[in-house]
TIDREN-510282 format. One line per 4 residues: number of its first residue (from 1); for each residue x negated, y, z of C-alpha. Coordinates in steps of 0.2 Angstrom, whole numbers, padded with zeros to 4 digits. Each point is the difference from the previous one (the first is absolute). Layout:
// TIDREN-510282
NUM> X,Y,Z  ...
This chain:
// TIDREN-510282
1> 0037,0013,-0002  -0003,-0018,0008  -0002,0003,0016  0019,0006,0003
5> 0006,-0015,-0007  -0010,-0011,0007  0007,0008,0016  0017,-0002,-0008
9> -0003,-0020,-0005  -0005,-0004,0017  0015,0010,0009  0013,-0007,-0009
13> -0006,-0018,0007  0006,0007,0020  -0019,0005,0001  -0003,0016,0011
17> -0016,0011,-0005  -0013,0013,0006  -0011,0008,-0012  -0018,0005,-0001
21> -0007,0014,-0012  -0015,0005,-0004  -0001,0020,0001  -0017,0005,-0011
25> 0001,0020,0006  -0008,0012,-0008  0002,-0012,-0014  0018,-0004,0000
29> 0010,0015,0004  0015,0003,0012  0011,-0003,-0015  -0006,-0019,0000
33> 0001,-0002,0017  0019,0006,-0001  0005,-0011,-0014  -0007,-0012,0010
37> 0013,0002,0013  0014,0004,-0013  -0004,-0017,-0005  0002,-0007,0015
41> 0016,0006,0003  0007,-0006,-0016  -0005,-0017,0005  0008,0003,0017
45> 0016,-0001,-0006  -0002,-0017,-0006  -0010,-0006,0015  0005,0009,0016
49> -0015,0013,0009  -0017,-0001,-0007  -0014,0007,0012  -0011,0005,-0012
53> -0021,0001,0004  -0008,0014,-0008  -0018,-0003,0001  -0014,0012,-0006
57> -0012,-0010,-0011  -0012,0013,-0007  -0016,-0006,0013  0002,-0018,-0006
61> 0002,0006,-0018  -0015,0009,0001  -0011,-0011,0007  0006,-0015,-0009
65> -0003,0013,-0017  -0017,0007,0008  -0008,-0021,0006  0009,-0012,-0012
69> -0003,-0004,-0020  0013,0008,-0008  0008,-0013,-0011  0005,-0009,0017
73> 0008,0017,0006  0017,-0006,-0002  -0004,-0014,0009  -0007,0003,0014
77> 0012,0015,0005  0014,-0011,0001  -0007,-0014,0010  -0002,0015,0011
81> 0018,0004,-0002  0007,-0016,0003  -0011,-0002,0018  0008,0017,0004
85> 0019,-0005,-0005  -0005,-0015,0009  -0004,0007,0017  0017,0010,0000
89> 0010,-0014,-0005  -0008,-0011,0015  0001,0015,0010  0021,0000,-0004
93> 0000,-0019,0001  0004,-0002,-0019  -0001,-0016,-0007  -0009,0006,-0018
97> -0006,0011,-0011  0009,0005,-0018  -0007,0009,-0015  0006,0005,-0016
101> -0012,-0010,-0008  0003,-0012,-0017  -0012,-0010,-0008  -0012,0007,-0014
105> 0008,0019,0000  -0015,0008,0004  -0018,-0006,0003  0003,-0001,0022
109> 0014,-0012,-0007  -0008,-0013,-0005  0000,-0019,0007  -0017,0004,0002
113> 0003,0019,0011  0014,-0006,0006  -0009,-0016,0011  -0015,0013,0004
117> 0015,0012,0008  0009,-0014,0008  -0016,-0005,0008  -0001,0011,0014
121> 0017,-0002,0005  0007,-0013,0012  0018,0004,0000  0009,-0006,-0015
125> 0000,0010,-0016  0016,0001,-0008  0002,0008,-0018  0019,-0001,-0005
129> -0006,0009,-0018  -0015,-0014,-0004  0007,-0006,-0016  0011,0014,-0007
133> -0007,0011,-0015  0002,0020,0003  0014,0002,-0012  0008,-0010,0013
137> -0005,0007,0014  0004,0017,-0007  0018,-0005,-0003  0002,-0005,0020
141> -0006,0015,0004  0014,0010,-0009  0011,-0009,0006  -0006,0002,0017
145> -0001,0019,-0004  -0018,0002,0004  -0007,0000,-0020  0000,0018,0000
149> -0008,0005,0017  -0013,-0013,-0005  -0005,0008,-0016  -0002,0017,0009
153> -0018,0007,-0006  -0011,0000,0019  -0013,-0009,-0001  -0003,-0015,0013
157> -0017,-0007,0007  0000,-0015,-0012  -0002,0012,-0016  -0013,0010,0008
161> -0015,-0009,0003  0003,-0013,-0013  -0014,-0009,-0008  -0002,0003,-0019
165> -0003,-0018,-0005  0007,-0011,0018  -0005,-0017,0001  0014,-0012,-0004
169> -0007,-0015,0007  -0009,0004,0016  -0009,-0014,0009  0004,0000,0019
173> -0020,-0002,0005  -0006,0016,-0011  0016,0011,0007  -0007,-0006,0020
177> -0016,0005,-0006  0004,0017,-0008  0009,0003,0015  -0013,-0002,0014
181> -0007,0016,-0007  0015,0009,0011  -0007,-0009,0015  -0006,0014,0008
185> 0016,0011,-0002  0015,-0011,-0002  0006,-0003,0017  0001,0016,0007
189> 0008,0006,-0017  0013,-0014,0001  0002,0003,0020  0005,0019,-0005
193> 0009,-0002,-0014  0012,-0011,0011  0000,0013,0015  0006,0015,-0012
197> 0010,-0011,-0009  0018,0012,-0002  0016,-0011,0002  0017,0006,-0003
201> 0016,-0010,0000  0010,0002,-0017  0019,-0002,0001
């Protein structure tokens, strides 16, 4: 639900945007993936083209799942989403990043998560939804016409490999830490999930 209005909150400023998804296949079905780019194209006729990065996230998820402690999960799998969104956003000369985020929605929202995200970034992190409730959010949404392709039933590779009980209140030196234990993989996992990454432009 957020993401789309996020997208939405931004264009409406004048701001063009790419975006990046992460595809969890066999995981998250086709289905997913294609209400992905329905999405997409919703928010295109707010914002002008979107080219949309699809990339395939499974490895990363794996490893993370197989190496790291599970409460930090979460976490870690978005640090490594935000230094993938990163290098496409560089790559298209874009001057930020945006997320659907909004303080203290989930556990990966806290002030806490959310500094532990940003640090891996250096582009500037831009969340148009940081103080709304969902009730709010949901009503944008509708207007927007994306509420109900939102709520489709296809999982995506946040509710897969989620931590039963995810640490709210991560400390930046323990995340670093637990995260040295993908040393040995990490880099060639990130170099190929960038090389297969799928993009299609949504009009």
């Amino acid at each position: 639900i957020d993401s789309p209005v996020a997208g939405y909150m931004i264009a409406k400023r004048g701001v063009s945007i790419d975006a990046t998804y992460f595809h969890a296949p066999p995981y998250t079905s086709e289905r997913a993936k294609q209400k992905v780019v329905d999405l997409a194209k919703l928010v295109a006729k707010y914002s002008g083209p979107i080219n949309l990065h699809i990339v395939n996230f499974t490895d990363i998820q794996l490893a993370i799942y197989e190496k790291c402690p599970h409460d930090e999960l979460t976490i870690i799998m978005r640090r490594y989403m935000m230094k993938i969104a990163e290098h496409f956003a560089k790559e298209s000369k874009c001057l930020g990043l945006i997320t659907g985020e909004s303080i203290g929605q989930v556990a990966s929202q806290t002030m806490q998560s959310l500094a532990a995200t940003n640090e891996v970034c250096t582009l500037p992190v831009y969340r148009p939804l940081i103080g709304f409730d969902k009730q709010e959010i949901i009503e944008i949404s509708e207007k927007i016409d994306t509420y109900e392709t939102s709520i489709l039933p296809f999982e995506d590779c946040c509710t897969i490999f989620v931590a039963k009980h995810p640490v709210t209140k991560p400390n930046l030196n323990v995340i670093k830490h637990s995260e040295q234990k993908l040393n040995d993989v990490i880099d060639e996992l990130m170099k190929t999930a960038i090389e297969t990454t799928e993009a299609i432009r949504v009009e």
